[in-house]
C-alpha positions in Angstrom: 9.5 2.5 3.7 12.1 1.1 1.8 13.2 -3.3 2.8 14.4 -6.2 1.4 12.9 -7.9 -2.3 11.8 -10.8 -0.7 9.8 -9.3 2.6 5.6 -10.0 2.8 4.3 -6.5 3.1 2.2 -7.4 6.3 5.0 -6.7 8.7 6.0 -3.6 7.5 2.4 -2.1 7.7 2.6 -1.2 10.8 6.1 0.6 10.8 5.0 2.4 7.7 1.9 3.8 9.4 3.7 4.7 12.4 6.5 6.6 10.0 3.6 8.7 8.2 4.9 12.5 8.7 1.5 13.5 8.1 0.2 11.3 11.6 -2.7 8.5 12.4 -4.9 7.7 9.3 -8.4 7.1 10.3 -9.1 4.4 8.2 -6.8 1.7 5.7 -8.2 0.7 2.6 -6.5 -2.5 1.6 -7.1 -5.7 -0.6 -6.9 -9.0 0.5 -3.3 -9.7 0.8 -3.6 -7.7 4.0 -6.3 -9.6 5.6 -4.2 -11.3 8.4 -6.1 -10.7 11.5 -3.0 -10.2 13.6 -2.9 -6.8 10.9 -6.2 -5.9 12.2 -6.3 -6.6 15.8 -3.1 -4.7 16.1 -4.9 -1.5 13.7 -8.2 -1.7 15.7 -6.4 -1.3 18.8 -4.2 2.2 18.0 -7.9 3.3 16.6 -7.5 2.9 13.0 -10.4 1.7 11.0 -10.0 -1.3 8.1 -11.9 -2.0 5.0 -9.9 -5.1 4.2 -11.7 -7.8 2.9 -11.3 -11.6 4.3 -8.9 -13.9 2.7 -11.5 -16.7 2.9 -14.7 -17.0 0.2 -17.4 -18.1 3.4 -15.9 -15.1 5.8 -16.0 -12.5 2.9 -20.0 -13.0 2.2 -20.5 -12.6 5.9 -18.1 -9.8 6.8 -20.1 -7.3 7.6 -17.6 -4.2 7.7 -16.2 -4.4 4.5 -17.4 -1.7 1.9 -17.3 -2.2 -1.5 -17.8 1.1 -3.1 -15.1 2.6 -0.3 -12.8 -0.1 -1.6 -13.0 1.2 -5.2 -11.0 4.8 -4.4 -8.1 2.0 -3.8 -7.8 2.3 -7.9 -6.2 5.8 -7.6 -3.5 4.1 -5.6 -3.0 1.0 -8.4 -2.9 3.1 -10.7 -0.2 5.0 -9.7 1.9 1.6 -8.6 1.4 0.7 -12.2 2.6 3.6 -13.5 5.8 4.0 -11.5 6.4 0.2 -12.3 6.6 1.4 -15.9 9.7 2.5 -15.1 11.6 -0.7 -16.1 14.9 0.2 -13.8 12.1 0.8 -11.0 10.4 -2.4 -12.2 12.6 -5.2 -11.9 15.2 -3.3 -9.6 18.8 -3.3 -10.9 19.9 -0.9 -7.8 21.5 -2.6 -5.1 21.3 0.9 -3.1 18.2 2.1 -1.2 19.6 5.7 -1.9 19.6 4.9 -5.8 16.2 3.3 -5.7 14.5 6.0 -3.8 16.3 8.6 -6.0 15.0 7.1 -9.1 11.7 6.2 -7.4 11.6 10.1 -7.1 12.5 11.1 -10.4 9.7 8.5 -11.6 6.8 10.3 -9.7 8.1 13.7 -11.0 8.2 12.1 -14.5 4.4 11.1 -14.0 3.5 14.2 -12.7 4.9 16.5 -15.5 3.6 14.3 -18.1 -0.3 14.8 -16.4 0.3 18.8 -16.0 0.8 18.8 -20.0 
């Protein structure tokens, strides 16, 4: 889901989950950015499952349902954030188009997945 430069990713969470072609995840893995509880209240009650852990230092020691090694397969998705922000046009955004900055988002992840086939 494509929106404005300066919109907090929380709201859009639950649009872009509702959008997914593919249906209901059973679980989000997210970091800490995410840890609003109106995010998880809202995910709880359509039956999706969280791993995010609290914003706060205290809470986070004595969150119970947060799982660390289930947190780590999160690097598979950072990793490929970083490598379609190597894409300077894609990094700092010179289109003013959603049409031209999905295009070249595409072309990006092709790019990335030629270069790992050879």
């Amino acid at each position: 889901m494509l929106s404005l430069l300066n919109t907090h990713d929380v709201p859009l969470a639950i649009p872009t989950i509702a959008s997914n072609p593919v249906g209901k995840p059973r679980m989000i893995l997210a970091d800490k950015g995410y840890g609003s509880d109106k995010l998880r209240l809202k995910l709880e009650q359509t039956g999706i499952n969280t791993n995010i852990p609290t914003r706060n230092i205290k809470n986070r020691k004595q969150q119970k349902s947060y799982n660390i090694p289930l947190s780590k397969m999160r690097f598979k998705i950072e990793r490929t954030n970083a490598w379609i922000k190597s894409f300077r046009r894609l990094h700092f955004r010179f289109d003013y188009t959603q049409a031209s900055f999905s295009a070249f988002t595409y072309l990006a992840l092709i790019v990335i997945c030629i270069r790992k086939l050879i």
